[in-house]
Structures are given as structure tokens and as C-alpha cells.
C-alpha positions in Angstrom: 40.0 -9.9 7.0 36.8 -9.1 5.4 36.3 -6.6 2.9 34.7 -3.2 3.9 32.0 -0.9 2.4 30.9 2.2 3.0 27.1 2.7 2.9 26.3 6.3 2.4 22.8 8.0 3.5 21.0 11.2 2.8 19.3 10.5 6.4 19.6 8.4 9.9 18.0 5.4 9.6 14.8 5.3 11.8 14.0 2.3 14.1 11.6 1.0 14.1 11.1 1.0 10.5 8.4 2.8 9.7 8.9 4.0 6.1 9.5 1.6 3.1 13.2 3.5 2.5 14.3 2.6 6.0 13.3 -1.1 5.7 15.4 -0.4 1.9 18.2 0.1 4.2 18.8 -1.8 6.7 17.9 -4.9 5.0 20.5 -4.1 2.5 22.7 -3.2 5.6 22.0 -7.0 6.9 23.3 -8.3 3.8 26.8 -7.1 3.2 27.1 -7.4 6.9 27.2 -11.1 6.1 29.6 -11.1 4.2 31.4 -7.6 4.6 32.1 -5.3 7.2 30.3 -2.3 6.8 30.2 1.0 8.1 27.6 3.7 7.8 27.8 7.2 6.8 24.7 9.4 7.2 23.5 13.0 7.0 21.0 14.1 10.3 18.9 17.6 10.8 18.9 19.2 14.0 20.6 16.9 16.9 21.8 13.5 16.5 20.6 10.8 19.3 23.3 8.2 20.8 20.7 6.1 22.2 19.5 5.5 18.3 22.2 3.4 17.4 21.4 0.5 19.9 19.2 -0.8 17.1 22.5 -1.7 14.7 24.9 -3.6 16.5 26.0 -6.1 15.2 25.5 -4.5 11.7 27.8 -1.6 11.1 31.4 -1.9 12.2 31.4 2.2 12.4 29.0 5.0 12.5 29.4 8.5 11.4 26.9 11.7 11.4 27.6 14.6 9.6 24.8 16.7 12.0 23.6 20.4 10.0 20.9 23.0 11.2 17.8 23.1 9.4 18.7 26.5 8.2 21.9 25.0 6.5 19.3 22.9 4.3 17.1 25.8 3.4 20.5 27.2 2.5 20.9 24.3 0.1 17.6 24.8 -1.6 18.0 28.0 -2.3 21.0 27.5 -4.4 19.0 24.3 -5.8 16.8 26.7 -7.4 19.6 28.4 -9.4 20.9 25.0 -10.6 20.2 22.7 -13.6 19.9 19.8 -11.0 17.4 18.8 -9.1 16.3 20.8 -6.1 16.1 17.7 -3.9 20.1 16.5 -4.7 21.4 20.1 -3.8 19.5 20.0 -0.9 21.4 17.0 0.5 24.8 17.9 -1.0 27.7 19.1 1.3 31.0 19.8 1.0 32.2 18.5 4.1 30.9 15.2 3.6 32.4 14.8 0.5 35.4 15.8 1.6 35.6 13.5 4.0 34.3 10.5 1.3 37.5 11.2 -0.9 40.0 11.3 1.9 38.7 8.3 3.4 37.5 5.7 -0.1 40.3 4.1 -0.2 39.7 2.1 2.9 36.9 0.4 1.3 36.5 -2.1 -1.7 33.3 -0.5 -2.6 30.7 2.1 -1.5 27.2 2.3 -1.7 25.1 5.5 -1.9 21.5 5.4 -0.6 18.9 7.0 -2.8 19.9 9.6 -5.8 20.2 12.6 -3.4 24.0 11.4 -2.0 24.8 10.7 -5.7 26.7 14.3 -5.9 28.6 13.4 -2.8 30.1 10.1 -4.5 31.2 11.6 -8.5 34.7 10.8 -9.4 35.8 8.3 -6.8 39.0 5.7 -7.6 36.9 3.3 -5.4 34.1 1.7 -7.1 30.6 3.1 -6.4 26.8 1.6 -6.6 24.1 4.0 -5.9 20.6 2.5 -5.0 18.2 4.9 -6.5 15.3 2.8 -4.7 12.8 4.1 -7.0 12.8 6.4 -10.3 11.6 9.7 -8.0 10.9 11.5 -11.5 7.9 9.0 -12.3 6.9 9.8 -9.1 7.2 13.0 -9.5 5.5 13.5 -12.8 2.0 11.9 -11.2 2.0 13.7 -8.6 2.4 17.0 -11.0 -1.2 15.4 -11.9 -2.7 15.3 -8.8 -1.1 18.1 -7.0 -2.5 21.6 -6.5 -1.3 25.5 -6.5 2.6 25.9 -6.1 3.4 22.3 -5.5 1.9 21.6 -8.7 4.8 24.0 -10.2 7.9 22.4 -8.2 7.1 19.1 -9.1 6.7 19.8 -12.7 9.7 21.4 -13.0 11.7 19.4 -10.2 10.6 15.9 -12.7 12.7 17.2 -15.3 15.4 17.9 -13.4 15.1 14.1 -11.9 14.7 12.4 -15.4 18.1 13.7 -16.6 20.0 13.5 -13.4 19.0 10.1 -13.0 19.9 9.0 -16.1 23.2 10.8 -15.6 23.3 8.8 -12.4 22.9 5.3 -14.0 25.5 6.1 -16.8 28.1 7.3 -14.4 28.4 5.0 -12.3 29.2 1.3 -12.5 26.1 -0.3 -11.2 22.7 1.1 -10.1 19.7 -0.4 -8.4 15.7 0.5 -8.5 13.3 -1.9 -6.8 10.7 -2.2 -9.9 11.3 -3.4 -13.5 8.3 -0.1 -13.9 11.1 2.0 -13.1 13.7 0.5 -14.7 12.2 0.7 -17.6 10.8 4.4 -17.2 14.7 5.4 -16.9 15.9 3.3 -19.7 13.2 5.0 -22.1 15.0 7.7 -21.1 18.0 6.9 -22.0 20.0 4.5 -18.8 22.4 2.3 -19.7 20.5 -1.1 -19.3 23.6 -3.0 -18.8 24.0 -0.8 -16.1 20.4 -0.8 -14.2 19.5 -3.6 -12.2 15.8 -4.3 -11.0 16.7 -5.4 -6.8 13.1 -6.0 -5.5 12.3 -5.0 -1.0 12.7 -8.7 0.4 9.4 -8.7 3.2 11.0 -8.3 7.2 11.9 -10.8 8.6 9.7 -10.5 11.5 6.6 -9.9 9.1 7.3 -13.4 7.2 7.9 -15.5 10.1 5.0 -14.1 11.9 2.6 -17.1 12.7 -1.0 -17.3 10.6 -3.5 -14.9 13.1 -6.1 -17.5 14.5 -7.7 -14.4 16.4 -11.6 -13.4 14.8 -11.5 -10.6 12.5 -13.4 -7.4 12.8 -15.5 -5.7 9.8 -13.2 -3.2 10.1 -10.5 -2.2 7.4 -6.8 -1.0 7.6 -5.0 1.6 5.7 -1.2 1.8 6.0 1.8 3.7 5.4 4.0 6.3 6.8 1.5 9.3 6.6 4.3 11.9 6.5 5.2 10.7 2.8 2.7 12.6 0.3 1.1 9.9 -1.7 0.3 7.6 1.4 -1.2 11.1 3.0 -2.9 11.4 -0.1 -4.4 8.0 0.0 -5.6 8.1 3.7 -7.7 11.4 2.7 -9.1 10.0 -0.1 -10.4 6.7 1.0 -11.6 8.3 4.2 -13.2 11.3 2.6 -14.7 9.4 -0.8 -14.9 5.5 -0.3 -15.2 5.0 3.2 -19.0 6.9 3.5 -19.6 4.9 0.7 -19.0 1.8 2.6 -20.8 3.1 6.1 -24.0 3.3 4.0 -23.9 -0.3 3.5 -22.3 -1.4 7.1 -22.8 1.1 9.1 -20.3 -0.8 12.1 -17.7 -0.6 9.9 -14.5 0.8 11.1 -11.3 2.1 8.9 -8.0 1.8 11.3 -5.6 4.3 9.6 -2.3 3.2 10.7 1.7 5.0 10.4 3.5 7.2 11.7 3.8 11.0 11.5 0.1 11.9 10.8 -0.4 15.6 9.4 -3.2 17.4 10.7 -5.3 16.5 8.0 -5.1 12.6 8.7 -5.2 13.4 12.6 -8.6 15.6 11.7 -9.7 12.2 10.2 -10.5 11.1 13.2 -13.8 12.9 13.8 -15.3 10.9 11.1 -17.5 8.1 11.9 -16.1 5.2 12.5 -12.5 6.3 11.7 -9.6 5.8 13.9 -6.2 7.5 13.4 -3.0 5.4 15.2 -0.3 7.3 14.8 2.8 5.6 15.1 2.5 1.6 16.7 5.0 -0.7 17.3 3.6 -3.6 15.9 1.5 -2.3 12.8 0.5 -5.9 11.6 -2.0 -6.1 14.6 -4.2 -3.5 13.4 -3.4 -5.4 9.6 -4.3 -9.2 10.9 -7.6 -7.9 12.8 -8.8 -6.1 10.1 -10.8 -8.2 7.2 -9.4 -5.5 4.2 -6.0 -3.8 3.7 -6.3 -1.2 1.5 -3.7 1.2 -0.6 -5.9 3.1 -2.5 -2.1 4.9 -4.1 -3.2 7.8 -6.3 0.8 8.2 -7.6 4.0 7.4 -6.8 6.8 4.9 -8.2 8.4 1.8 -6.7 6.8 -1.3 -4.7 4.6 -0.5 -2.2 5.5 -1.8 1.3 2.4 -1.2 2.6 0.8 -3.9 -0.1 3.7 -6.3 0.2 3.3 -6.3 4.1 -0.9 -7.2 3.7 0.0 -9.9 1.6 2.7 -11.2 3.5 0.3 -11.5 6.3 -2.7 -13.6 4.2 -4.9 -10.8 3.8 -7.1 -9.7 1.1 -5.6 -6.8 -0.2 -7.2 -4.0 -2.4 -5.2 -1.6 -4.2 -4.9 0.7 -7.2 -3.1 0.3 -10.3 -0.3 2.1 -9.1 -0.6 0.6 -5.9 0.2 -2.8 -7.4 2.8 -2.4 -9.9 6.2 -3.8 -9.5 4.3 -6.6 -7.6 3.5 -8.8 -10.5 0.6 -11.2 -9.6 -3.1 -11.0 -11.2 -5.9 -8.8 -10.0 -8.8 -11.2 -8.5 -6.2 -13.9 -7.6 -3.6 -12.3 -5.6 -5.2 -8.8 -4.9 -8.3 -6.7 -6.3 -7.8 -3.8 -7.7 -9.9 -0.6 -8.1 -9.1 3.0 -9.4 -12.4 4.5 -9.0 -14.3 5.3 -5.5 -17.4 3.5 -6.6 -15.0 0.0 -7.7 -13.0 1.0 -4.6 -16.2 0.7 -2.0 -17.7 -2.1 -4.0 -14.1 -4.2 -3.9 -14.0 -3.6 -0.6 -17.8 -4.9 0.1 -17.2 -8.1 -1.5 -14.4 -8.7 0.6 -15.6 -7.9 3.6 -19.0 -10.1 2.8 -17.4 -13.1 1.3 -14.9 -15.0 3.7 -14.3 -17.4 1.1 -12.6 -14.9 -1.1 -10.8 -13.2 1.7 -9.0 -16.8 2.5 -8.2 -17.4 -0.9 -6.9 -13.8 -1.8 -5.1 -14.7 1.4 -3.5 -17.7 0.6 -2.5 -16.7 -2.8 -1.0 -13.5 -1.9 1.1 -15.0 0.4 1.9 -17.7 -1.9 3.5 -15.3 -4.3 5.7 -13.2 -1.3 7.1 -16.4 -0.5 8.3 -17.4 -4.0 9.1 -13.7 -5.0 10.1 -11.2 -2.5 12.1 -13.8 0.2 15.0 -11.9 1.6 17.6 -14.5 1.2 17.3 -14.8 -2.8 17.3 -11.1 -2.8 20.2 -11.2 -0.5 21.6 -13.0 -3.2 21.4 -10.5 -5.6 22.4 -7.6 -4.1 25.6 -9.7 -3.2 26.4 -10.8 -6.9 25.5 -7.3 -8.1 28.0 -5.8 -6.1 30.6 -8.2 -6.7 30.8 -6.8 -10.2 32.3 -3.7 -8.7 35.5 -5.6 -7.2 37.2 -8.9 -7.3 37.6 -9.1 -3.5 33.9 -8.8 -2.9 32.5 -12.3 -4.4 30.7 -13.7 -1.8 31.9 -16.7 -0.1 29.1 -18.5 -0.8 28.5 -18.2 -4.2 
């Protein structure tokens, strides 16, 4: 019999993927279910969906949704406010759910909790507990303090303080922890997080992304821009690029076209589309098209923590890739070999230019970008160890493998 974990989720996974925590999950999902049985715990808002599950077998042994209203959420906010933690946490925290967690542990080895928010849900468990924290949420938090404007500037200055301590708190309670950069690894052990504790677990590339064969198809001057466009800094970047580089590229090619690409667009990236030369997807199935027919990818990323999927995915598919400082950290990799970067409209349009004009470069960007996927984000040495990591957490867990 194999041994079981739970995996524990402040949301239903969405399939397809279209956010970089979903992809977090499941491929973390596709590990231990080669070596475990797992079974999945997760929290839903509004009605939960049978039909969405079809996308798992094979993965989770069980699957259980703990469904509440929208207005039992707000609920949780509210009382967030009044708290020393962070809003966000409280917002996801429910009593019934970890009721059910303590009367059920002890029919798994180990349990894994999925982002910070669940990590109220798992304190003071007999059974062993890992919490992926995915990225350090305060980092991100405290640039988009920078960037943001009227009362959101407020919440996230005060909501970064309550992530800094409450993720540290995290880390030092429980046995082992996981962030996807060594940037935010290091942000939280500044802080104060045990490093013994803290490991740096990078997002292995989908499958279906790596294996995807070179495109032999002719490439448009066009360039592509994606990223789930409900998540703030990817919103962020799609009006800024549109707005501030984009015109600035038009004046030089004025066929060019900028493909904005991801799901959930707000009203202000739909609106983006009555720009010249501009065209808003909305959610595809198969993103990389728009990706492999374009010349440039861009992720002009103003703030925000972790890898970006949305760079990792360009590269994977042998593109010339243009991206901010931000946009590029936790990547490794040298500016002008694998990627360019820019942080500045002006060096943003004139990146792009040279790309676009130089097929040379775009082939070698190409090659080297894909190069360093290959020998650093490949899902079965990161499958690897996220297996070895958890191991730590119970003797019956050692992979058979290793």
C-alpha cells in the first residue's frame, strides 16, 4: 500500500491551466501521485462543478470541496481587518475545514498546504505538514504598494506587513516550506525564516509546452504579451506596454501587431482593443500559438515576486524574450544571451525593435533560452526534489526510486 497525502488548497484547481499557481499545483499533484496516493482537499466560491474533475483522474485518489457563498468570504475579511494577520489568510480560514483536517490527519503520512492562505487551517497537527508558500506574497506586496494608487495603495502597505511576519511565522512553524525563487527565499530569511527550514523548489515548464515540436511556420511582426489578466501585475503590464511602448513601436512599424493573450481580461485590457493594431484573446486553449507566431514575447512586469510563467513559457518555446528586471528574476540566465531586458518605455520599444529587425538575434536568444529551460527548469529533476523534500517529513515517504 502506498503512502497517502493530503494536498490542501485555498481554491479548485482550474483546467486548463491558465494561471502560473494552477500549473504550481497540479504538477506538484503529478509528482506525489507517482509515488503516493493523493487526495485533494480544496475550498470553492459559489457552486462547485462535477464535470471539472474529469481533468484529474488518475491523479487524486479522492476529492473533497468545502463550497461557501461569496458573502461568507466578505464575512471573513471583515474580521481580517480586526486581526494582527493578514487580511488575505483570514479570508480563506474556516472552521469547518479545519475541523475536518484534524479528525481526518491521521490517515495520511504527510500533508501539504497550497499557498500561505490554508496555513491557519493546518497549525498544530500530530501529522507532519509542508506548506508551499509559492512565492513570498509580502515582496509582492510591498512593490505593488509602489505602484498602486488611492485605497489599494493603503491595503497593500499595511496587508505587507502582516505577510512579512506571518510568513516568517509560517516557515518557523512548520517542518518544511517551499518558495519557487532563491529572491524570495532570501527576502523571508532577511526577515528572519529558519533557512534550514526554507527550500527554493523552482515551476518545472508543462509538459506539453517542452515536448512541443520547434514551430517551422513564418512569423509575423507582431508581438505577444501573456498572462492571466485577472492577476494585478500581469493587468498592470498589458496596460502599460499597450498604453506606453507599443505607440512607440507603431511609429517605427506601423503593421505591427501586439496579441495580448490570457484569460479573464478586465475592462480595461478588453478596452485595449480599440487601439491600433492591438488584439485582446481572452482565454485560448492553446496560448503558445499566438507565442510561436509572434517574433517578440514580452513581460514588461512592473512588481511582483516569484518566477514568471509567462517568461519561462517564451523561452521554452525558442523565442526572444523581453522582460523587466522583475520580470526575470528567479530565472538566472544573462541579459543579451538568454533574454533582453528593459525597465524603461524608451529601452522597452527599442529592445523590442532590435528583435523584431534582426532574425539573427531572435534565433540565438531562441536557442539559448531554451538551452537553459532544458538544463534548469525540467520537471523530472524538480520532481526530484519535491520528492526528497518531503521525505524529510516521514520515513515511509522515501521515494522508491531514490
Amino acid at each position: 500500500m502506498k503512502p497517502r497525502i493530503l494536498l490542501v488548497c485555498s481554491r479548485k484547481l482550474p483546467f486548463p491551466t491558465v494561471a502560473g499557481y494552477g500549473i504550481r499545483i497540479l504538477n506538484s499533484a503529478r509528482y506525489l501521485a507517482s509515488q503516493y496516493d493523493v487526495d485533494l482537499l480544496f475550498l470553492d466560491k459559489g457552486g462547485f462543478q462535477q464535470l471539472d474533475l474529469r481533468a484529474f483522474e488518475g491523479i487524486f485518489k479522492r476529492i473533497m470541496c468545502f463550497s461557501y457563498s461569496p458573502s461568507s468570504y466578505a464575512l471573513n475579511a471583515l474580521r481580517g481587518l480586526a486581526s494582527r494577520g493578514p487580511i488575505q489568510v483570514r479570508y480563506f480560514t474556516f472552521r469547518e475545514v479545519r475541523a475536518w483536517i484534524q479528525a481526518h490527519q491521521h490517515e495520511y503520512q504527510a500533508i501539504l498546504g497550497q499557498h500561505v492562505r490554508v496555513a491557519e487551517m493546518l497549525r498544530d497537527l500530530e501529522t507532519p505538514v509542508a506548506i508551499d508558500l509559492v512565492d513570498a506574497i509580502s515582496l509582492n506586496y510591498a512593490r505593488a504598494a509602489e505602484q498602486a494608487k488611492g485605497p489599494w495603495r493603503l491595503i497593500y502597505a499595511i496587508e505587507k506587513e502582516r505577510l512579512i511576519r506571518y510568513e516568517v511565522e509560517t516557515v518557523n512553524r512548520f517542518p518544511r516550506s517551499f518558495v519557487v525563487s532563491e529572491l524570495d527565499r532570501q527576502h523571508l530569511v532577511q526577515h528572519g525564516a529558519d533557512p534550514e527550514r526554507l527550500v527554493t523548489l523552482p515551476v518545472a515548464i508543462q509538459d506539453h509546452v517542452i515536448q512541443r515540436s520547434p514551430f517551422t511556420g513564418p512569423e509575423e511582426d507582431a508581438i505577444a504579451l501573456l498572462g492571466n489578466m485577472a492577476y494585478h501585475p500581469n493587468k498592470d503590464a498589458a496596460l502599460y506596454f499597450a498604453h506606453d511602448v507599443f505607440p512607440q513601436i507603431r511609429a517605427r512599424m506601423p503593421h505591427c501587431k501586439l496579441y495580448v493573450v490570457g484569460a479573464e481580461p478586465p475592462k480595461e485590457v478588453q478596452a485595449l482593443a480599440n487601439l491600433p493594431g492591438v488584439e485582446v484573446t481572452g482565454f485560448v486553449e492553446d496560448p503558445s500559438l499566438y507565442l510561436e507566431r509572434a517574433k517578440v514575447v514580452v513581460a514588461p512586469i512592473r512588481f511582483g515576486a516569484g518566477l514568471k510563467n509567462k517568461v519561462l513559457e517564451g523561452m521554452a518555446l525558442r523565442k526572444a524574450v523581453v522582460t523587466s528586471t522583475i520580470g526575470q528574476e528567479g530565472i538566472g540566465g544573462t541579459d543579451g544571451r538568454e533574454y533582453l531586458v528593459a525597465d524603461t518605455s524608451e529601452t522597452l520599444a527599442s529592445s523590442v525593435l532590435r528583435c523584431l529587425g534582426d532574425s539573427s538575434l531572435r534565433a540565438q536568444l531562441g536557442a539559448n533560452a531554451r538551452s537553459w529551460i532544458e538544463r534548469h527548469f525540467d520537471s523530472r529533476s524538480i520532481s526530484e526534489q519535491t520528492l526528497r523534500s518531503l521525505a524529510t517529513l516521514h520515513p515511509s515517504l522515501v521515494p522508491i526510486h531514490a
